[in-house]
FIVEX-254588 format. One record per residue (C-alpha): residue number from 1; x, y, z. Coordinates in steps of 0.001 Angstrom, whole numbers. Layout:
BEGIN
num / X / Y / Z
NUM / X / Y / Z
...
This chain:
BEGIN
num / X / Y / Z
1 / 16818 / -47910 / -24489
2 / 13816 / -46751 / -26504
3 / 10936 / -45722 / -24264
4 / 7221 / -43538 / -24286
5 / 7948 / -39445 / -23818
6 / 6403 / -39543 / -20362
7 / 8628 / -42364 / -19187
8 / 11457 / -40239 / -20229
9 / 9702 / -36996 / -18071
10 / 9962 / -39549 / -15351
11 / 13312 / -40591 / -15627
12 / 14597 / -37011 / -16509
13 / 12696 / -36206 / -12988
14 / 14284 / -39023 / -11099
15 / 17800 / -37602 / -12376
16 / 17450 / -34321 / -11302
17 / 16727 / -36043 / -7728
18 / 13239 / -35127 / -7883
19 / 11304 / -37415 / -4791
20 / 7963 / -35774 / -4542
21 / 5220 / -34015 / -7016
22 / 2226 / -31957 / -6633
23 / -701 / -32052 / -8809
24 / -3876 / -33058 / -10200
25 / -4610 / -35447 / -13372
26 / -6553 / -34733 / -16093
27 / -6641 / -36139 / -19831
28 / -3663 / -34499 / -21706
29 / -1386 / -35947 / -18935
30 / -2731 / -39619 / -18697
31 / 110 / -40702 / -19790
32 / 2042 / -38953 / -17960
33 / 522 / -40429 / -14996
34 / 576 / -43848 / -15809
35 / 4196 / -43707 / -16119
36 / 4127 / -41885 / -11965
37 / 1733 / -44797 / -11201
38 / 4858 / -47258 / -12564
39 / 7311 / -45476 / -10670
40 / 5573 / -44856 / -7318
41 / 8157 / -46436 / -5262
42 / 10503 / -43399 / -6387
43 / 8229 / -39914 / -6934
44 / 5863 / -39563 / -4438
45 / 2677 / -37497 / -5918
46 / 731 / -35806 / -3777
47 / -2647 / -34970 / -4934
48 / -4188 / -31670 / -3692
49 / -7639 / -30680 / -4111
50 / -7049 / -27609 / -6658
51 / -3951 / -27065 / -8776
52 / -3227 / -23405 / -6953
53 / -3101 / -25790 / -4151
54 / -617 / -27704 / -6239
55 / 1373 / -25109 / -7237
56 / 1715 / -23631 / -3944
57 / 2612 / -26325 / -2295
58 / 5418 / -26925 / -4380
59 / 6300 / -23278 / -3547
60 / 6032 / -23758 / -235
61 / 8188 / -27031 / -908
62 / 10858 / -25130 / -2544
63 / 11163 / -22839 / 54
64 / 11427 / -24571 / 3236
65 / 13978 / -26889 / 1446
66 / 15905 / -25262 / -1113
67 / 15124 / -27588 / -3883
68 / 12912 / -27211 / -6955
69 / 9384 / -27374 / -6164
70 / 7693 / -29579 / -8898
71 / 4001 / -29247 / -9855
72 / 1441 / -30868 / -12330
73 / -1272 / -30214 / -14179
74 / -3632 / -30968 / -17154
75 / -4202 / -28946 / -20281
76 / -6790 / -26094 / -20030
77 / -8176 / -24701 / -16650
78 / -5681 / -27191 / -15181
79 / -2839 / -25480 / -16762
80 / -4320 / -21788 / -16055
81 / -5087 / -22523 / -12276
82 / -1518 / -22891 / -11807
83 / -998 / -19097 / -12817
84 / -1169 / -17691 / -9975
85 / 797 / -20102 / -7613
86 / 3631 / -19444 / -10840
87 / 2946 / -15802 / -10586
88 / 3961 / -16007 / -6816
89 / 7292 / -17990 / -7559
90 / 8396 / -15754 / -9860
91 / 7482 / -12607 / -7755
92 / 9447 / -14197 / -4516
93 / 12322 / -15863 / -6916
94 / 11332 / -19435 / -6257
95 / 13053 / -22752 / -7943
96 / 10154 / -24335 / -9476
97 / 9168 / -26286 / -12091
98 / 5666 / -26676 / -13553
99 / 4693 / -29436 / -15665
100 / 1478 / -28911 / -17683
101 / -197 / -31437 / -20496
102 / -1540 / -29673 / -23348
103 / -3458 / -31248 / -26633
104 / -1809 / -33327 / -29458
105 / 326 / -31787 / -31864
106 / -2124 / -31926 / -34685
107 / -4866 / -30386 / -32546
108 / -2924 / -26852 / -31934
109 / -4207 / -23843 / -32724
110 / -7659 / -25102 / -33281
111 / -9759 / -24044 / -30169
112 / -9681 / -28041 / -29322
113 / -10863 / -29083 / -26099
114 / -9549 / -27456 / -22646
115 / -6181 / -25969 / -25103
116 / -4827 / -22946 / -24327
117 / -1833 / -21088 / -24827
118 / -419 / -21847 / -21515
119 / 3437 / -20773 / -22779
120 / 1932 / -17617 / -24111
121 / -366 / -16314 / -20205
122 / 3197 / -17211 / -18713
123 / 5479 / -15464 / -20450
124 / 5569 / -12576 / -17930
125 / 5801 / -14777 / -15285
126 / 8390 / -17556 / -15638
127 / 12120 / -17407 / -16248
128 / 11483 / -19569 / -19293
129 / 8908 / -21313 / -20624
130 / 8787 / -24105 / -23512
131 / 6426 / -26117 / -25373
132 / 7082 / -29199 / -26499
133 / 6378 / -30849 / -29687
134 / 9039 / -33271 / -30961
135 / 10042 / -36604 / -28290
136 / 13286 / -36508 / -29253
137 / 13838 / -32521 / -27653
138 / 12042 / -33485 / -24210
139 / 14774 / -34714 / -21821
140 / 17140 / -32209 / -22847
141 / 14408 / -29361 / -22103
142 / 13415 / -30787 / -18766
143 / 17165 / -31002 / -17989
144 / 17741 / -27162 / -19153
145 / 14684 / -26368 / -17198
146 / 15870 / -27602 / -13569
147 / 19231 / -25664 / -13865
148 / 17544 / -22454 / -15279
149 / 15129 / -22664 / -12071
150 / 18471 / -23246 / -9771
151 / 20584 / -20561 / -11567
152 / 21098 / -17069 / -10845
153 / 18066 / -15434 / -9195
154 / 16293 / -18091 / -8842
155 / 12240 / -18818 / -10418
156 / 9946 / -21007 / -12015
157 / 9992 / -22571 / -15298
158 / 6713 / -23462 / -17357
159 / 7163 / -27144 / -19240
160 / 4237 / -27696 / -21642
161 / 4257 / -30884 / -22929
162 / 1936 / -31983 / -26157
163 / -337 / -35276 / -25154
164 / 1567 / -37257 / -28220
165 / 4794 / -36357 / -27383
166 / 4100 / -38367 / -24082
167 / 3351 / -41433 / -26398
168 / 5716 / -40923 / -28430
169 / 8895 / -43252 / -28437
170 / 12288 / -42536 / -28548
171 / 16133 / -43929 / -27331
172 / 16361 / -42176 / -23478
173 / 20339 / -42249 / -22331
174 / 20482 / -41458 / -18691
175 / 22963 / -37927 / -17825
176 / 23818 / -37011 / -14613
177 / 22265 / -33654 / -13669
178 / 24025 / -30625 / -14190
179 / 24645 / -28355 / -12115
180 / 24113 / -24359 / -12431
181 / 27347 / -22692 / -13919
182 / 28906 / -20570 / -11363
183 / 28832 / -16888 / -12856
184 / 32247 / -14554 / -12447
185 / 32092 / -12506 / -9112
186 / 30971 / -9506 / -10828
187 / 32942 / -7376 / -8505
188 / 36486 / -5706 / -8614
189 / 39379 / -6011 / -5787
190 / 38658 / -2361 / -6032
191 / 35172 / -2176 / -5491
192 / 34985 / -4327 / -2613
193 / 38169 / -2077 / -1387
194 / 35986 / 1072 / -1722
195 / 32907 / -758 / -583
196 / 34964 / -2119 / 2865
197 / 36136 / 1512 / 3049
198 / 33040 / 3093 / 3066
199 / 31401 / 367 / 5611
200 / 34607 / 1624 / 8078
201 / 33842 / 5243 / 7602
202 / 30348 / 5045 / 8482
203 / 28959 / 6567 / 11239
204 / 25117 / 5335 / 10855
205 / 25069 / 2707 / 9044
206 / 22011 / 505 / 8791
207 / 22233 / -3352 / 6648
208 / 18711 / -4054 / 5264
209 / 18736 / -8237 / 5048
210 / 16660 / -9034 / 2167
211 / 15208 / -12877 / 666
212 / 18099 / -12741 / -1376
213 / 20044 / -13432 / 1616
214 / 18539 / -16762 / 2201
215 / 18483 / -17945 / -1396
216 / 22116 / -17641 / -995
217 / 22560 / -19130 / 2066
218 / 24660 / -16197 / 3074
219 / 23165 / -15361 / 6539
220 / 25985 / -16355 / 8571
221 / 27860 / -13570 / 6299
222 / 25497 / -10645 / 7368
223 / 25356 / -12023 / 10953
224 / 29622 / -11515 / 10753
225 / 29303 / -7948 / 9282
226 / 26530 / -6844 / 12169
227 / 28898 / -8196 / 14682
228 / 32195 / -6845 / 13191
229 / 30987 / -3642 / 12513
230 / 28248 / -2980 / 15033
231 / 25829 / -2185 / 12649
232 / 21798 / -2260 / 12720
233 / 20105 / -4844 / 11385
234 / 16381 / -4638 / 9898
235 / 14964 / -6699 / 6987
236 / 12292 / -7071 / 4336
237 / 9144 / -9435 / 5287
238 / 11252 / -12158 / 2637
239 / 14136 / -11480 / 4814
240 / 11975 / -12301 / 8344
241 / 14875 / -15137 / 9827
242 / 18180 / -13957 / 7484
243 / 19126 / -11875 / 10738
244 / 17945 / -13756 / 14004
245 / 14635 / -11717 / 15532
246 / 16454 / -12233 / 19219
247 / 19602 / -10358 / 18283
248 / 20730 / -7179 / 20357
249 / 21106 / -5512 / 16639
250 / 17765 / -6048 / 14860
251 / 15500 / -3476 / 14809
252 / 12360 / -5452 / 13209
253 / 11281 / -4804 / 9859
254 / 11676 / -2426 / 7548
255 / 8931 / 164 / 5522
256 / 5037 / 405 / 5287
257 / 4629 / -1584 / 8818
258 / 8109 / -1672 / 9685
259 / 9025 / -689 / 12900
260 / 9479 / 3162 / 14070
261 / 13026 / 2465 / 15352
262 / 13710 / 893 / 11998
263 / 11879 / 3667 / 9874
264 / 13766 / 6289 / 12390
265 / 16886 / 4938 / 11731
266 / 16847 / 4479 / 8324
267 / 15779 / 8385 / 7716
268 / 18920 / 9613 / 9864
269 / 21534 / 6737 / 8940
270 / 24433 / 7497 / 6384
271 / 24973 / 4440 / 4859
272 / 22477 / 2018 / 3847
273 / 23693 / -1337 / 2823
274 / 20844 / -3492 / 1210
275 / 21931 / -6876 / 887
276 / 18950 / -9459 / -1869
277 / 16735 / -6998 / -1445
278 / 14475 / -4826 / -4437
279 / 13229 / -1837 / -2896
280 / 10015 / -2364 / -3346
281 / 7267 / 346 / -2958
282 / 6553 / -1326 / 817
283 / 9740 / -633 / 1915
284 / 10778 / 2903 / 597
285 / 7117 / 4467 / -145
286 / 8152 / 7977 / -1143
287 / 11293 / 6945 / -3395
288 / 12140 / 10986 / -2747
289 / 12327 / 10744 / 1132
290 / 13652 / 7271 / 1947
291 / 17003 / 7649 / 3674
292 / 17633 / 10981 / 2722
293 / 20900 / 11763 / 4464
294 / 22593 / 7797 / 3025
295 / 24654 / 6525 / 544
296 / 23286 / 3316 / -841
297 / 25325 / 459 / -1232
298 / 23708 / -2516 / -3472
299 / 24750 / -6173 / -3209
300 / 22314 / -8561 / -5380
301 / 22995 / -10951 / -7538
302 / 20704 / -9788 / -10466
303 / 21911 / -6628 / -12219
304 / 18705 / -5574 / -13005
305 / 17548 / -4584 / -9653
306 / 20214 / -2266 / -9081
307 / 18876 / 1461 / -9898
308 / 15461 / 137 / -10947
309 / 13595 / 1712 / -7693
310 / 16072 / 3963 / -6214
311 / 19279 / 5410 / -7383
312 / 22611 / 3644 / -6008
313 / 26075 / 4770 / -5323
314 / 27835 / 1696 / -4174
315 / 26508 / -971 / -6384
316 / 27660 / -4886 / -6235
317 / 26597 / -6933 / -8364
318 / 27334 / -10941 / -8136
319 / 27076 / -13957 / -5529
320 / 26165 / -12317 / -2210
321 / 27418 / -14862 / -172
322 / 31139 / -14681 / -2140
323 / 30893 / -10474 / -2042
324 / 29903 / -10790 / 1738
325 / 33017 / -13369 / 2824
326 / 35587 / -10657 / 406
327 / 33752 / -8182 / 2462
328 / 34204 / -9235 / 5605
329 / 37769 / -9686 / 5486
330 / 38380 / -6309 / 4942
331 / 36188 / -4886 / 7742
332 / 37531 / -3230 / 11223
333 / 36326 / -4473 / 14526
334 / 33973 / -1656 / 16081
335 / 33754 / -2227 / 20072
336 / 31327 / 816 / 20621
337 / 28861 / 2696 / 18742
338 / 26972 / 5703 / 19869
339 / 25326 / 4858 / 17123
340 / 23884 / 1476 / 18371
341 / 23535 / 3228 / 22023
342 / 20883 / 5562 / 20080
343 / 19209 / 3119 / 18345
344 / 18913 / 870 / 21986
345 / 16989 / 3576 / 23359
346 / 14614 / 3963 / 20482
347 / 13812 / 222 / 20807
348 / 12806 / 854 / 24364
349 / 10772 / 4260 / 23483
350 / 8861 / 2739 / 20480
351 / 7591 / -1153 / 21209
352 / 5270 / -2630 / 19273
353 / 1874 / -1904 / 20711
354 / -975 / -3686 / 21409
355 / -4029 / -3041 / 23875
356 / -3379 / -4790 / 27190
357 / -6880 / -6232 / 28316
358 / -8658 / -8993 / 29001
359 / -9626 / -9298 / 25013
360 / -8433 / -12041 / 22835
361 / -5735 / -10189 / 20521
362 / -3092 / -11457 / 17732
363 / -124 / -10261 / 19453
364 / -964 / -12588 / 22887
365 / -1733 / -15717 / 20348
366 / 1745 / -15585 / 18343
367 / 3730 / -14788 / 21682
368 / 2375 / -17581 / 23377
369 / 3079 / -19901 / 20126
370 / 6302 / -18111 / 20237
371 / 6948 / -19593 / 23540
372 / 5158 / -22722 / 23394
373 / 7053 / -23337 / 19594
374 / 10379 / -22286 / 21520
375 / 10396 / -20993 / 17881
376 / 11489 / -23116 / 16285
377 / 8626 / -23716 / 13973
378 / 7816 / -22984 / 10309
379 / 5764 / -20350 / 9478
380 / 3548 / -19946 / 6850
381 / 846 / -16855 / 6046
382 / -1984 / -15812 / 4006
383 / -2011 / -12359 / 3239
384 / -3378 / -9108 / 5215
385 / -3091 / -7924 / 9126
386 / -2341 / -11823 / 9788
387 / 493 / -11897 / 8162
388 / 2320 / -8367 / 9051
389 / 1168 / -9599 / 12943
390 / 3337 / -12887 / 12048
391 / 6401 / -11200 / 11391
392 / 6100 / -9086 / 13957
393 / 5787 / -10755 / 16997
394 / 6936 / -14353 / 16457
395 / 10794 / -14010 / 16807
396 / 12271 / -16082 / 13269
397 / 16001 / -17261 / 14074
398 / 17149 / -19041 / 10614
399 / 16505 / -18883 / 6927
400 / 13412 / -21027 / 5528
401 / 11152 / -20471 / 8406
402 / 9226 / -17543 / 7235
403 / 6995 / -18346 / 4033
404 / 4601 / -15655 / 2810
405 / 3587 / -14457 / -309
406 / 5690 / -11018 / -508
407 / 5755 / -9600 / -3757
408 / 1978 / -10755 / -5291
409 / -23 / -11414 / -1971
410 / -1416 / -13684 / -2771
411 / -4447 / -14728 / -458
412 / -4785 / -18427 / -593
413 / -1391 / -19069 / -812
414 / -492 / -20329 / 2962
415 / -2618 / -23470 / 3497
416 / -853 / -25244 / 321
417 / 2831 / -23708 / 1062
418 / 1923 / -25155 / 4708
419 / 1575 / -28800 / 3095
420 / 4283 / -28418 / 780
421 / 6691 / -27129 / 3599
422 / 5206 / -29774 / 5946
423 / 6369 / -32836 / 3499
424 / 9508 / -31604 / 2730
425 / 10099 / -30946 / 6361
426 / 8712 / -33676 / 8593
427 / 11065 / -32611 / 11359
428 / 9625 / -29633 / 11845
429 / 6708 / -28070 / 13115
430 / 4265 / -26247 / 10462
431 / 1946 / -23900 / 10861
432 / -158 / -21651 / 8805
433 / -1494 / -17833 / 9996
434 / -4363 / -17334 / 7946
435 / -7067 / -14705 / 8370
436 / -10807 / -15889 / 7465
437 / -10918 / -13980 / 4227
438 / -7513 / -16140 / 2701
439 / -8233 / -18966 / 4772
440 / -11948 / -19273 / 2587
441 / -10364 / -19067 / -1205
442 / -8215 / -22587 / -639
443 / -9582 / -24489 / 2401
444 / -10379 / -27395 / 140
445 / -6935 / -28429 / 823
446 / -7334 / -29587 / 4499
447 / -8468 / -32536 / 2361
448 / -5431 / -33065 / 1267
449 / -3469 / -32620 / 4524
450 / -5929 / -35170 / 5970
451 / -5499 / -37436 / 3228
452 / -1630 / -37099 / 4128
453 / -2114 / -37077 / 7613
454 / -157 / -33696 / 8052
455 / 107 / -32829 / 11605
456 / -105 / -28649 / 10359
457 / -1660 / -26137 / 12247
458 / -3758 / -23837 / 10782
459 / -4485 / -20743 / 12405
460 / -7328 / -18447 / 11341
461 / -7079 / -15326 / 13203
462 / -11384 / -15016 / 12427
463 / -12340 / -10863 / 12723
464 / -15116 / -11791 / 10244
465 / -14091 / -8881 / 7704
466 / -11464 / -8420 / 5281
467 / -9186 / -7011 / 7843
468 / -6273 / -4973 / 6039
469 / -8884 / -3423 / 3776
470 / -11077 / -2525 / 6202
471 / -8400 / -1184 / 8250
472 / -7453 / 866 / 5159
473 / -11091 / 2178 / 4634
474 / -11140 / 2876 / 7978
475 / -7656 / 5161 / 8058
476 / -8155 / 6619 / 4064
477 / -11468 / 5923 / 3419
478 / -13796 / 7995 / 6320
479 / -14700 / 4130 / 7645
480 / -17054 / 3690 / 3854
481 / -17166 / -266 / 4858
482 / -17569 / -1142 / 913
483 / -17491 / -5312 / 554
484 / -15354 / -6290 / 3509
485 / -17859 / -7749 / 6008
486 / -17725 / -11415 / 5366
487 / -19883 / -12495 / 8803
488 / -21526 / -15434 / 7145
489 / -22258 / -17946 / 10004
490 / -19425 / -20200 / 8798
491 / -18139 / -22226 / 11506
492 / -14785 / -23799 / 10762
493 / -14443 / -26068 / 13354
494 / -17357 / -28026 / 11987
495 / -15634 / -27791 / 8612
496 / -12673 / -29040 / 9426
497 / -14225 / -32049 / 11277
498 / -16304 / -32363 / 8133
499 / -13158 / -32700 / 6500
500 / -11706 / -35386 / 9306
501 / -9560 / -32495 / 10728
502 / -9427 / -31113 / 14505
503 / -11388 / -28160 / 15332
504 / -10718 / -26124 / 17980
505 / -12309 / -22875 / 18523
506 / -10714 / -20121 / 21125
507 / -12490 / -16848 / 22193
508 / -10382 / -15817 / 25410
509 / -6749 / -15619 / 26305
510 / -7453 / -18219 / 28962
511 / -8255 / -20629 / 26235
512 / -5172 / -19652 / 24137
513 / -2434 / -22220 / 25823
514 / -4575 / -25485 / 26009
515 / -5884 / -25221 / 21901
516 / -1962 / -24371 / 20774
517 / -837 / -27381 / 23091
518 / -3474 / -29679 / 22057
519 / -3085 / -29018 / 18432
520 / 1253 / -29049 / 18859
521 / 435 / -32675 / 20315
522 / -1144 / -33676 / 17207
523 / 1049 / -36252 / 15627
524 / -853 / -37115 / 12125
525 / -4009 / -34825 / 12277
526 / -3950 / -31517 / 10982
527 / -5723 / -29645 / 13584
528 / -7306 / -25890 / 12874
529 / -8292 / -23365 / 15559
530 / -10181 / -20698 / 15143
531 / -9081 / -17262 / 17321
532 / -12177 / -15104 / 17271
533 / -10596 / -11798 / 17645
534 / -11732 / -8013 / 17437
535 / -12561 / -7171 / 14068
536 / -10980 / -3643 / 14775
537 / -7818 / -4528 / 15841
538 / -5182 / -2721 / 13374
539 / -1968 / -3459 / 12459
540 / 138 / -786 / 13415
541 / 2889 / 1124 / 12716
542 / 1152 / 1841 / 9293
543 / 3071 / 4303 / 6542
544 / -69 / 6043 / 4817
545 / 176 / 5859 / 971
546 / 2921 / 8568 / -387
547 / 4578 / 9422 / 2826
548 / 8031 / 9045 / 3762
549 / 8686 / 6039 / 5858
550 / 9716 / 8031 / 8982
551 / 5739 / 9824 / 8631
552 / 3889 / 6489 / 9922
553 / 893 / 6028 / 12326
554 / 1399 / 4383 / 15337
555 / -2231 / 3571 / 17053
């Protein structure tokens, strides 16, 4: 059947099982939308009030249910303020694919109106992009585009789609979607022999559980090797929920405000086994001093990671889930581990800390949701103290319930993730930890979570500065306050009424249980509190800049 370019984006999206959108309309993707408005009954779109708000919803999306994330936008600004919500896929290897309209055919390259080179700003930033210009190409791009999101490591693909190729008519055969071609193992008999070997040779070992792990769905497999092997768990803040927080062998995170067992035990252990993680400068710092005394074994699935931060001995290279079950099989039971025994007492020597007063403070608010959540909620963050305080103290048990912005930090990201997690999980529980600075830069979309009726919690943890850079020009900067006091009278509860919200605002631990239970009773009202706490409470342990990880402050 012959039918219009954006019928065939459509149908091309209804193949690939697509059942919701994110976005905004504009004029290079009327079309586009007329053909959504026709098929309403099968994509739902949800319109946010900003396309970052788009885009990171369909982030947020992606990662609380393991499908592609799907955004929208219009030629232009529209197409440019998805770049950073793309930017923060690609950093945390998100499945996503982002739609954008851009002028006729005839107009590019002419400065025409609201045309930019949206293929070109994403090059960095995308696994692929295209641009389309001929009908006839358009289904089989969109259908290349969903698998090269899916394969591999996953990330986002750009799909820029000229405003007559929409019009355009051509003969649309339906294909069923394909799926991602399964690469080789990557690994030898061999090297899994030697790497099993090694892993039964260690005396202080330490696994470091990485996002990786829950892309792959290969938790259960690093669970089996703690067990088997007795060996210490820790993980990156993507990994928060690969290793259950409540197990006897996590240690809590890992790096610049991991914890000091974990940083302790990482400087003395002899084998470190990272398993989908990078290395990133948070969690080694000094690449010269991190885990001095270990081997390093490797498993990712994307070669490229392996040596790019820090040199590796044992590297394996493939589907970690597939290396992990090979693994296991060849690992020896360990029953006791003076190992372990050390790293128990550490645990009970070096708690997290936190003032114990009468004073409203983070760690008392996420303990209590904690408890009151019988965790089993999904968490989303903004970025600074807010979110480093929500991986510490709320206790993640599974994959896809920890949702922060790791590698870009993006402020502004957790209040559309939030939505997006919150409609592709309506059995769950969704909350988002936002300090006052983030929570500012994309609270337009509490618009959209009323217009959905969303029962999401946001929580804005309100110190009235910019807290992690004040805490940082308070520890390196002789307290030289410079732009970081944002006390502007704001007062969010009336803004979120204004918006048709709850508000709830909470200034003593007294008050703490009655907000959380009033707002986890909400059943199609997002609700948002507002915690006024200490505007010099720190986040602590802290690694200063260029130490070794084992060198961090404590209080």
């Amino acid at each position: 059947m012959k039918i219009t370019g954006a019928q065939i984006l459509v149908e091309c999206l209804k193949e690939q099982g697509v059942d919701t959108i994110f976005g905004f309309p504009g004029g290079a993707v009327l079309n586009i939308y007329d053909a959504l408005y026709k098929a309403k009954d099968d994509i739902k779109h949800i319109l946010t009030s900003h396309e970052q708000g788009a885009s990171h919803a369909a982030d947020g999306y992606a990662r609380a249910t393991g499908k592609v994330g799907v955004c929208i936008a219009t030629s232009g600004p529209g197409a440019t303020n998805l770049v950073t919500g793309i930017a923060t896929a690609y950093m945390d290897s998100v499945p996503m694919v982002a739609i954008t309209g851009q002028v006729a055919t005839s107009l590019l390259g002419k400065d025409s109106f609201q045309e930019v080179d949206i293929t070109g700003i994403t090059i960095p930033i995308t696994k692929h992009n295209y641009i389309v210009k001929d009908v006839n190409k358009l289904a089989d791009i969109i259908r290349e585009a969903f698998v090269i999101a899916k394969e591999g490591r996953p990330g986002p693909v750009l799909i820029d789609i000229c405003k007559d190729v929409t019009a355009a008519v051509t003969e649309y055969v339906p294909k069923k979607p394909k799926e991602p071609k399964e690469k080789s193992l990557g690994v030898t008999v061999d090297e899994i022999d030697v790497a099993a070997d090694i892993i039964n040779k260690a005396k202080r070992p330490i696994i470091l559980s990485g996002g990786g792990v829950s892309i792959a769905g290969a938790n259960e497999e690093v669970l089996e090797l703690a067990n088997k092997a007795l060996i210490p768990v820790t993980t990156t803040l993507m990994g928060m929920g690969t290793f259950p927080g409540t197990h006897e062998l996590f240690t809590g995170m890992v790096g610049m405000h991991g914890t000091k067992t974990t940083n302790m035990a990482v400087s003395e252990a002899d084998l470190f086994i990272a398993i989908g993680a990078r290395f990133s400068d948070r969690v080694i710092s000094d690449v010269r001093k991190f885990a001095p005394e270990a081997k390093i074994m490797h498993i990712d699935i994307d070669p490229a990671e392996i040596g790019k931060n820090i040199v590796v001995n044992y590297p394996l290279v493939g589907n970690i889930k597939k290396i992990l079950k090979l693994l296991n099989g060849k690992i020896e039971k360990v029953e006791k581990s003076d190992w372990k025994n050390k790293i128990d007492k550490w645990k009970k020597m070096y708690p997290l800390k936190f003032p114990k007063d009468n004073v409203l403070r983070p760690n008392y608010i996420l303990e209590r949701l904690y408890q009151l959540t019988k965790g089993d909620a999904i968490i989303t963050t903004e970025v600074g103290q807010h979110q480093i305080w929500a991986a510490q103290f709320y206790k993640y048990k599974s994959p896809r319930q920890f949702l922060s912005s790791g590698g870009l930090g993006t402020m502004g990201y957790g209040l559309g993730a939030c939505i997006g997690a919150q409609i592709g999980r309506r059995d769950k529980k969704v909350i988002n930890i936002a300090g006052d600075g983030s929570f500012r830069m994309n609270c337009n979309e509490i618009a959209t979570a009323v217009e959905y009726k969303l029962p999401i919690i946001i929580a804005i943890f309100n110190n009235h500065v910019l807290g992690m850079v004040r805490q940082w020009q308070n520890l390196f900067y002789d307290s030289r306050y410079s732009a970081t006091t944002i006390d502007r009278g704001t007062n969010f509860v009336a803004l979120a009424e204004a918006y048709g919200a709850i508000g709830i605002d909470v200034k003593t631990p007294e008050e703490v249980d009655g907000a959380l239970k009033k707002a986890l009773a909400s059943k199609d009202t997002p609700v948002v509190i507002n915690f006024e706490i200490d505007r010099d409470d720190k986040v602590f342990p802290i690694v200063p800049p260029g130490a070794a990880i084992s060198d961090l402050i404590e209080e």
